[in-house]
C-alpha positions as semicolon CSV with decimal commas, in nm:
position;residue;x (nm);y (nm);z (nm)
1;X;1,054;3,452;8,852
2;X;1,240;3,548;9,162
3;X;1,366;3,179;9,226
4;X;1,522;3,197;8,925
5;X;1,707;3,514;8,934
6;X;1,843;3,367;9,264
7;X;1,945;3,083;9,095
8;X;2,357;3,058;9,161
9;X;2,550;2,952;8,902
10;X;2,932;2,765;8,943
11;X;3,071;3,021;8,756
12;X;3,027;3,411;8,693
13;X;2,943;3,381;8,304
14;X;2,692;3,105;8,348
15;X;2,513;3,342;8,539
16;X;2,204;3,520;8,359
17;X;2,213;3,895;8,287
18;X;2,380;4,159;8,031
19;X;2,736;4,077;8,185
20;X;2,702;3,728;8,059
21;X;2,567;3,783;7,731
22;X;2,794;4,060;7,650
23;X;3,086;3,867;7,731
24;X;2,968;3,575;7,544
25;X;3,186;3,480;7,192
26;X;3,064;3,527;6,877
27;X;3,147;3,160;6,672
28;X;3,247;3,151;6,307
29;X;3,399;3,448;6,066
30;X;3,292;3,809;6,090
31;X;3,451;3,893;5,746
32;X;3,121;3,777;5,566
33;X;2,808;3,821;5,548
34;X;2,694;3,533;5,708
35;X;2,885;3,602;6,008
36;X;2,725;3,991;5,992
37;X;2,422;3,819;6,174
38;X;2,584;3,683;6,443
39;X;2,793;3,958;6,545
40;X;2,546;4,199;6,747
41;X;2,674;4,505;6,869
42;X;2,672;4,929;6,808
43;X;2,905;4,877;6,511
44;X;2,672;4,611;6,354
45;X;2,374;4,774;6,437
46;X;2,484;5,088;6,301
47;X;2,654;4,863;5,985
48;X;2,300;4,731;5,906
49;X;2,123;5,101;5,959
50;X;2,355;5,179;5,673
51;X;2,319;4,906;5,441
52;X;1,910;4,957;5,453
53;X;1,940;5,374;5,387
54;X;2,151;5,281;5,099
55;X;1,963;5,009;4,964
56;X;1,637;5,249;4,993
57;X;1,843;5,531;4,782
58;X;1,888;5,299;4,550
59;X;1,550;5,184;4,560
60;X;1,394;5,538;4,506
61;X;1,692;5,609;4,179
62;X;1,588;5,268;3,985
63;X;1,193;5,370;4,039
64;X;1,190;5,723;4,049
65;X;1,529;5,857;3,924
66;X;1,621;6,024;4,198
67;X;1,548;6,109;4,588
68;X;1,176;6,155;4,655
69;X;1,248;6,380;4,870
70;X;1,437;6,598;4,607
71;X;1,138;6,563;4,331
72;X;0,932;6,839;4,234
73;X;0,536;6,798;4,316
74;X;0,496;6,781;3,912
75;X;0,677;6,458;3,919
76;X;0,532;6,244;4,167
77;X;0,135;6,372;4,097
78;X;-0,084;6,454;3,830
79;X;-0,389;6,609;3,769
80;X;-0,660;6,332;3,621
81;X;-0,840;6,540;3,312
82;X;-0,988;6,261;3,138
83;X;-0,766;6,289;2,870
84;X;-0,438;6,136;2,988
85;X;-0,351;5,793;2,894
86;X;-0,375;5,548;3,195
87;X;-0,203;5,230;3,307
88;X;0,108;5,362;3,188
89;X;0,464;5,345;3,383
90;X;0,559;5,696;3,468
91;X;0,926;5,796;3,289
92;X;0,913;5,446;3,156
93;X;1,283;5,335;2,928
94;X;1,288;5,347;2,590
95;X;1,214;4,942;2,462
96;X;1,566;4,788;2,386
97;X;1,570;4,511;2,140
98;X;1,617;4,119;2,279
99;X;1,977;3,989;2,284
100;X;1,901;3,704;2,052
101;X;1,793;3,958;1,793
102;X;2,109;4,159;1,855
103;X;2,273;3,853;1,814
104;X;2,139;3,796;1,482
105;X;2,169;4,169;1,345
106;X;2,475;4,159;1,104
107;X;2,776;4,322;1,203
108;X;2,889;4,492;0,900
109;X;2,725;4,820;0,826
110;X;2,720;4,791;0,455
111;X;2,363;4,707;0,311
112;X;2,336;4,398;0,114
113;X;2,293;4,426;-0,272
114;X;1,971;4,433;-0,422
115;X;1,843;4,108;-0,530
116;X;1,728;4,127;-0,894
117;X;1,570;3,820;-0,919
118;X;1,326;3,850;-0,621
119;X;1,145;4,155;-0,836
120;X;1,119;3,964;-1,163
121;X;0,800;3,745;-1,307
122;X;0,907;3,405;-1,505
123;X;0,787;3,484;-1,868
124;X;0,715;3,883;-1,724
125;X;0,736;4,006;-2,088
126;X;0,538;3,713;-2,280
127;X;0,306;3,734;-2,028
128;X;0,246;4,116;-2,044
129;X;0,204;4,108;-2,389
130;X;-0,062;3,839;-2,404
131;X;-0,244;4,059;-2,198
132;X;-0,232;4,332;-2,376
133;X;-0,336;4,129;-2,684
134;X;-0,637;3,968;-2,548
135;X;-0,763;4,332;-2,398
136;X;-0,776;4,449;-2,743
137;X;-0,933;4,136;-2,859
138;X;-1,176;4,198;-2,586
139;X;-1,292;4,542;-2,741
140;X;-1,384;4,326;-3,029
141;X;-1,571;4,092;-2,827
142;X;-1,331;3,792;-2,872
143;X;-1,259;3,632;-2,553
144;X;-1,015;3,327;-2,446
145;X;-1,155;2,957;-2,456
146;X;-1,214;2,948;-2,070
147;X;-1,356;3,286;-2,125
148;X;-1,617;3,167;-2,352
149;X;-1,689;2,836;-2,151
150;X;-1,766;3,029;-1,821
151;X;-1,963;3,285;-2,016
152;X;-2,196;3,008;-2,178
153;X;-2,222;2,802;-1,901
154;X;-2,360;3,166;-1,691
155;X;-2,598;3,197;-1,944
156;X;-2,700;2,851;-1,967
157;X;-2,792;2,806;-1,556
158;X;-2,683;3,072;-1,419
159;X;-2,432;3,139;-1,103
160;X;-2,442;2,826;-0,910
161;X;-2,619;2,881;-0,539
162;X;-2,566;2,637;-0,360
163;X;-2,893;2,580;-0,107
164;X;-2,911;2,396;0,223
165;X;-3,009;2,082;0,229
166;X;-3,425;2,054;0,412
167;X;-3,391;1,988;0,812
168;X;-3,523;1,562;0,790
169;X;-3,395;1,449;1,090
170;X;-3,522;1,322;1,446
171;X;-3,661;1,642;1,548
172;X;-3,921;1,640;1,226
173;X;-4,169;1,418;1,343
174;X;-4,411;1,456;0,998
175;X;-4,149;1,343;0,836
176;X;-4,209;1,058;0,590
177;X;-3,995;0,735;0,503
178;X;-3,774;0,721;0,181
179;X;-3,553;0,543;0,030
180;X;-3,195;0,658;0,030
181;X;-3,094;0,498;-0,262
182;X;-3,421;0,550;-0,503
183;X;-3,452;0,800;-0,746
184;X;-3,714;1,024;-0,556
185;X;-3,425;1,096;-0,241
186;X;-3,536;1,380;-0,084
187;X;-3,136;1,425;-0,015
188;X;-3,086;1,458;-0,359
189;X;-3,364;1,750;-0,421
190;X;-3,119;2,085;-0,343
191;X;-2,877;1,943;-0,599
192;X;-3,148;1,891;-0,930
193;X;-3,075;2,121;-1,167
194;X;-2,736;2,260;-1,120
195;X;-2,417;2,256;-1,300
196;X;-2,273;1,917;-1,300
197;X;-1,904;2,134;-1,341
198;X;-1,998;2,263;-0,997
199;X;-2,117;2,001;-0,846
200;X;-1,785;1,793;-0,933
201;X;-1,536;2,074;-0,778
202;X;-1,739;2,095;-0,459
203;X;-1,720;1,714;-0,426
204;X;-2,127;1,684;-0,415
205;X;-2,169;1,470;-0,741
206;X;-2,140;1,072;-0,623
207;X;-1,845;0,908;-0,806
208;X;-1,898;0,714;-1,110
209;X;-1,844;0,346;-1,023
210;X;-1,575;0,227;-1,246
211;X;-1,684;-0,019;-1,531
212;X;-1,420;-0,295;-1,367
213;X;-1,607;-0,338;-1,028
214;X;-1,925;-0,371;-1,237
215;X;-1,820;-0,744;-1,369
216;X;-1,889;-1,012;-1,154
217;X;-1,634;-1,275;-1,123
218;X;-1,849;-1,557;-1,251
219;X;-2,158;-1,539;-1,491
220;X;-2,269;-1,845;-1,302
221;X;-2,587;-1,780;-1,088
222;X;-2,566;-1,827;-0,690
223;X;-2,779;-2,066;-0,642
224;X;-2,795;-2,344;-0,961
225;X;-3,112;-2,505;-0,995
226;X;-3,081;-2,898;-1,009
227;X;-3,219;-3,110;-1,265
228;X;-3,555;-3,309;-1,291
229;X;-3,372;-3,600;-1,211
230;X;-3,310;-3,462;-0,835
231;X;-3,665;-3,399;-0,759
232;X;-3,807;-3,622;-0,499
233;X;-4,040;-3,777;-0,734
234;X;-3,839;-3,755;-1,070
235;X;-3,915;-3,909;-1,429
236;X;-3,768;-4,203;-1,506
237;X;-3,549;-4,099;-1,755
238;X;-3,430;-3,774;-1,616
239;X;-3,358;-4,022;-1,306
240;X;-3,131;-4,229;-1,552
241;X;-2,939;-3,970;-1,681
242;X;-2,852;-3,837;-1,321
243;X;-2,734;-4,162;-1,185
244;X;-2,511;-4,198;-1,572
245;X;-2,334;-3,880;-1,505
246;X;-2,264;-3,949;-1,130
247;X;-2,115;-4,309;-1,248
248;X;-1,908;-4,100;-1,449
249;X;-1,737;-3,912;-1,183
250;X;-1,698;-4,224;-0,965
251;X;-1,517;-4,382;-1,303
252;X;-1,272;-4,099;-1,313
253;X;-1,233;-4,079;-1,000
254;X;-1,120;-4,438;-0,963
255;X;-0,925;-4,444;-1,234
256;X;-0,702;-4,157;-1,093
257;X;-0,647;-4,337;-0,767
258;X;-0,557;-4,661;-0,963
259;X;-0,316;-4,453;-1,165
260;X;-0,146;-4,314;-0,880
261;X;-0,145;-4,666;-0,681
262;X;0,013;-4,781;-1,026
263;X;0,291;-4,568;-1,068
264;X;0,357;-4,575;-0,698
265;X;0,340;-5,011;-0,710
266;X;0,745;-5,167;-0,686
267;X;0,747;-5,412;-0,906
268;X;1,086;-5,523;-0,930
269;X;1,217;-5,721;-0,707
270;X;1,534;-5,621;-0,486
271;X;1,888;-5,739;-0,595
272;X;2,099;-5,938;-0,501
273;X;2,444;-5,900;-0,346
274;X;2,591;-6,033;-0,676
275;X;2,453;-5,809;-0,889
276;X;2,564;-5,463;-0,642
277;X;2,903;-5,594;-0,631
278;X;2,883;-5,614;-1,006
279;X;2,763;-5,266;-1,033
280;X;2,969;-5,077;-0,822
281;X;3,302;-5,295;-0,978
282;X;3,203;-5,187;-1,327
283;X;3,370;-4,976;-1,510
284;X;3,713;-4,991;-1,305
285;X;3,871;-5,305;-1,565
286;X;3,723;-5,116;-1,883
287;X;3,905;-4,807;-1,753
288;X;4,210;-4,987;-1,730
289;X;4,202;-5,113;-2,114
290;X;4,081;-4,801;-2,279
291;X;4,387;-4,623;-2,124
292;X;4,627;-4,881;-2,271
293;X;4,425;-4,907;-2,664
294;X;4,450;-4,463;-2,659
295;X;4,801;-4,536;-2,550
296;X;4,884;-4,756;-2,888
297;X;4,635;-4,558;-3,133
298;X;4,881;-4,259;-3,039
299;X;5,203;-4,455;-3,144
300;X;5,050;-4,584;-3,458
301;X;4,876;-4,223;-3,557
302;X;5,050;-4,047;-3,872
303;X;5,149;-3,677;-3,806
304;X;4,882;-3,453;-3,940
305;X;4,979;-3,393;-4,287
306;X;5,007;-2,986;-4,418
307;X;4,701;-2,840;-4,620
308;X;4,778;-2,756;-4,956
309;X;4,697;-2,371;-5,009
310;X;4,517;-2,352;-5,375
311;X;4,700;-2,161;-5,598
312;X;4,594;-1,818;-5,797
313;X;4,317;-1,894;-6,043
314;X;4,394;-1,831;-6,375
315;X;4,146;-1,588;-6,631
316;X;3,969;-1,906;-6,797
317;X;3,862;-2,034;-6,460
318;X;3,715;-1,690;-6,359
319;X;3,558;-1,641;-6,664
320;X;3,371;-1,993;-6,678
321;X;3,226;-1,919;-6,328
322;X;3,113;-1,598;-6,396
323;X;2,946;-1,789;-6,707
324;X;2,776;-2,043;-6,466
325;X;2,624;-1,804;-6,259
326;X;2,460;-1,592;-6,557
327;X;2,327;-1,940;-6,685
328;X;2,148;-1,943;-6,348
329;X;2,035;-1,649;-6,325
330;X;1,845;-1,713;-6,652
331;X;1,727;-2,052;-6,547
332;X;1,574;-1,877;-6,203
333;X;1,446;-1,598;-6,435
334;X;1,233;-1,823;-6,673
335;X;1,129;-2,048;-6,365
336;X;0,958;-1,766;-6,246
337;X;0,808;-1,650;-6,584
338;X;0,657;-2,006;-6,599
339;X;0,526;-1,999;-6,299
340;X;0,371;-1,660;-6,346
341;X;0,237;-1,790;-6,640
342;X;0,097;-2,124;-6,514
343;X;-0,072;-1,934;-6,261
344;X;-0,316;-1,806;-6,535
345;X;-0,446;-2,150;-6,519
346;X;-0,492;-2,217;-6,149
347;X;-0,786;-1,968;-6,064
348;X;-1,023;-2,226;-5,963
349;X;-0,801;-2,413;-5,766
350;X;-0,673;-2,045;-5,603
351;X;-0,998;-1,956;-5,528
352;X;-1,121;-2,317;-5,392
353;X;-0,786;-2,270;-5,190
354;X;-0,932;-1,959;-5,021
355;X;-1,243;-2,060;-4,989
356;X;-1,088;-2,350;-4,752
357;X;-0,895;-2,144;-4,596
358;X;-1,185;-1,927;-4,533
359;X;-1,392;-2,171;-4,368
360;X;-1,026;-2,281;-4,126
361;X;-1,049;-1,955;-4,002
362;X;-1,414;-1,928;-3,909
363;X;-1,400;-2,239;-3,758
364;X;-1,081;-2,150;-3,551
365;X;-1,286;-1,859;-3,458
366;X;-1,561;-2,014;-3,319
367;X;-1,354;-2,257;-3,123
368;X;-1,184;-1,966;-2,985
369;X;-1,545;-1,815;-2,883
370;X;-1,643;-2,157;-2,737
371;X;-1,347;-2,210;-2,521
372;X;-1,312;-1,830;-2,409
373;X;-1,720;-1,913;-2,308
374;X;-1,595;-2,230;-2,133
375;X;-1,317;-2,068;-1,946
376;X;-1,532;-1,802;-1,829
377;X;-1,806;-2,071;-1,648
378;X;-1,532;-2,245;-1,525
379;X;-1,383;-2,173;-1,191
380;X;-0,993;-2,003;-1,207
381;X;-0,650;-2,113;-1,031
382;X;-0,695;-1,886;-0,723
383;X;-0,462;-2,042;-0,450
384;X;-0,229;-2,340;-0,504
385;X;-0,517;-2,566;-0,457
386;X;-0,737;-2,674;-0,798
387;X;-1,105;-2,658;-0,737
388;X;-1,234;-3,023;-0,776
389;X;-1,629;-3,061;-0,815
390;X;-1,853;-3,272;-0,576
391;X;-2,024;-3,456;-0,816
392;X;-2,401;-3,462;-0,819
393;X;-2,589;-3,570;-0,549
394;X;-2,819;-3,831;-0,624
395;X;-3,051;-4,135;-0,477
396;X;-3,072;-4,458;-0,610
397;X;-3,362;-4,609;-0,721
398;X;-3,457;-4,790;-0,437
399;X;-3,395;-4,460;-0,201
400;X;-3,665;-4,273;-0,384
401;X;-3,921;-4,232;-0,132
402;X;-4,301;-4,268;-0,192
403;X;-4,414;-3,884;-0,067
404;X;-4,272;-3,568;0,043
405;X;-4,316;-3,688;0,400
406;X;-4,052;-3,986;0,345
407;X;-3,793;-3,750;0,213
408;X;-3,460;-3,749;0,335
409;X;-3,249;-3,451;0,256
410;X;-2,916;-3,531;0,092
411;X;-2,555;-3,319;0,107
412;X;-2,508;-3,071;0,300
413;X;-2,626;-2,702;0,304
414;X;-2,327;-2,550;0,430
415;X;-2,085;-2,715;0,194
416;X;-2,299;-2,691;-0,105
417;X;-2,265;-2,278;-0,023
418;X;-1,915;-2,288;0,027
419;X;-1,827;-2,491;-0,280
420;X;-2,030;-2,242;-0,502
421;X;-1,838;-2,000;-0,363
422;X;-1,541;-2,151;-0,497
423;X;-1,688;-2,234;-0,806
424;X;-1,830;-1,819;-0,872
425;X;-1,436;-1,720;-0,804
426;X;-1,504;-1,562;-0,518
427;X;-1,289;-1,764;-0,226
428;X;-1,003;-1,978;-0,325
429;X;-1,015;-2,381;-0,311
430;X;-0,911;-2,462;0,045
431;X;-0,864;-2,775;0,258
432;X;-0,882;-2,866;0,618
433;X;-0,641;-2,754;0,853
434;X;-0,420;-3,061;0,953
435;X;-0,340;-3,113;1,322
436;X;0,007;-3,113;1,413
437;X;0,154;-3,182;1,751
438;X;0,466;-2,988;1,799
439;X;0,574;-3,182;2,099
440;X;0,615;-3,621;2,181
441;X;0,336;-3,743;2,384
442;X;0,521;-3,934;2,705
443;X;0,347;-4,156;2,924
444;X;0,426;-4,162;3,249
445;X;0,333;-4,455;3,511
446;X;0,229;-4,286;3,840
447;X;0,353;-4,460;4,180
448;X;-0,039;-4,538;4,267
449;X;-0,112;-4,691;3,958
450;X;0,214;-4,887;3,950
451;X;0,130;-5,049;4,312
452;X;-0,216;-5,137;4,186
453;X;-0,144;-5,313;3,819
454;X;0,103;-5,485;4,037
């Protein structure tokens, strides 16, 4: 520590002690407060003894209005009774509203007017004297519809209770096993016997299934049972009926592919250049020549001649018109009168008439019945596809095995299911998806391969 006071310096204020530091300079502005720091001397000592004694007085005025010093024992201590109020600030400000409520406070001093229609009831005075008319009906014992309904359904079961339903879950292990959805449901047991009004508002009565979701969309069964004639060992006959009926659908079958193969078929044979320079030259000469023969029926054509307007009709011609139609009016008149008449006469042939007609109508009606029947089995336009039927499936005569063992299964189980699904209306015809490549194959000869092939 010595060494270094010792320590000269090349110049007096490099050397340590008060001299230098007092005579050191004080960098940047004394004029703020930043510059307050830096300066240190007696006047900025005795600058910042100020500053704190007046920041403390102010201190002591917001918190305890006023010098501690100056305030009476009463005001900074108080005797603890029991009965003061605690947690309280001591000379605590009155509670000034929030400047957004001041903000929304109107300026004008005037009160608003009264707004009538806030204190009045839609239909106040009908309403009032209903009330008072029922009351006096109700000394009487006469009491509104809903009145009476809720006073006989009371005294029919009584206030609705509604009771929990019995603890039957895991932790019940003498529980036994029901069925959820017969009619002995233990589930069902809190809600026998009460009001099915109640039951509905409290949403506890199941919904009634609507009679539309109740119709199935086919009265054809699921699974159709085939014939005798499909049986591995069937009677001849039955056997000969099956194959007729899937000859049948091979007939029509082919006869629709013909038909299409027909109207499809070129026939006519491709013409020559002859006759498309004939056709597309037609027309052009006979152009020509119509044009000149309009041209010479104009020159020859009379003008139009004037209409002669028909002059006034005299009284003689009015007066044998108006005879005319009198003479048939009379003719129409007896017409009828003889036909009235005659109809005397046709009775029998009215009344077979009727009968016919009769026996139209009940057959129209039945035909009606039979083809609303038909169209009912039959399966319905679902998609854009029509539903077309497999056929039956059938063995010929020499496929018929001997036993069971020998039996060979024919068609297929999955498509059989899906085809009566079509034909119940349940799924809409479909068809295979079609594979379509979206881009052109290339083929590409690879240098290896290339040196090898050649």
């Amino acid at each position: 520590m010595a060494a270094a006071e010792s320590f000269l310096a090349f110049n007096p204020a490099a050397r340590p002690g008060p001299a230098a530091t007092s005579r050191r300079r004080a960098r940047g502005p004394r004029n703020r407060k930043k510059g307050w720091k830096r300066w240190s001397g007696p006047e900025a000592q005795l600058g910042r003894e100020i500053g704190d004694f007046l920041e403390d007085v102010g201190l002591q005025e917001r918190a305890a209005g006023g010098l501690i010093s100056e305030q009476p024992d009463e005001g900074l201590f108080f005797l603890d009774t029991g009965n003061a109020r605690k947690g309280h600030r001591l000379n605590k400000p009155p509670e000034k509203p929030l400047h957004v409520d001041l903000v929304l406070q109107p300026l004008s001093k005037v009160p608003p007017p009264k707004n009538i229609c806030a204190h009045q009831t839609p239909n106040g005075r009908k309403e009032k004297r209903r009330q008072e008319f029922w009351e006096k009906k109700a000394e009487k014992g006469i009491f509104p519809r809903g009145e009476r309904r809720l006073r006989a359904r009371l005294s029919r079961g009584g206030a609705p209770t509604p009771q929990k339903p019995p603890e039957l879950g895991r932790s019940d292990p003498q529980r036994g096993f029901y069925d959820i959805w017969g009619e002995h449901n233990p589930l069902d047991a809190p809600l026998a016997g009460q009001d099915p009004w109640y039951l509905q508002q409290t949403k506890k009565m199941r919904v009634q299934r609507p009679a539309r979701l109740q119709v199935k969309p086919s009265p054809l069964p699921p699974v159709e049972v085939i014939g005798q004639g499909g049986s591995y060992n069937p009677p001849f006959q039955e056997h000969q009926d099956l194959l007729l009926r899937a000859l049948e659908v091979e007939t029509r079958r082919t006869r629709e592919e013909e038909k299409v193969e027909r109207r499809l078929k070129v026939t006519e044979e491709p013409p020559s250049e002859e006759a498309v320079l004939r056709e597309q030259l037609q027309g052009l000469l006979e152009e020509e020549e119509e044009e000149e023969e309009e041209e010479e029926q104009e020159e020859n054509r009379d003008p139009p001649r004037k209409r002669e307007q028909p002059g006034r009709k005299t009284e003689k011609q009015r007066r044998k018109e108006k005879e005319q139609r009198e003479k048939a009016a009379g003719r129409a008149r007896s017409r009828l009168a003889s036909q009235r008449l005659q109809g005397l006469f046709r009775l029998r042939s009215l009344r077979r008439a009727l009968l016919q007609r009769d026996s139209e109508l009940r057959r129209r009606r039945l035909l009606r019945e039979r083809r609303r029947l038909q169209q009912e089995t039959a399966p319905r336009r679902l998609g854009r596809l029509r539903y077309e039927d497999p056929g039956p499936e059938v063995q010929l005569s020499e496929e018929l095995p001997e036993s069971l063992r020998s039996l060979r299964p024919e068609g297929n189980v999955l498509r059989d299911r899906f085809k009566s699904l079509q034909r119940r209306n349940m799924i809409e015809p479909r068809e295979r998806a079609k594979f379509k490549r979206r881009y052109r194959v290339k083929y590409v000869e690879k240098r290896a391969f290339r040196e090898v092939t050649v």
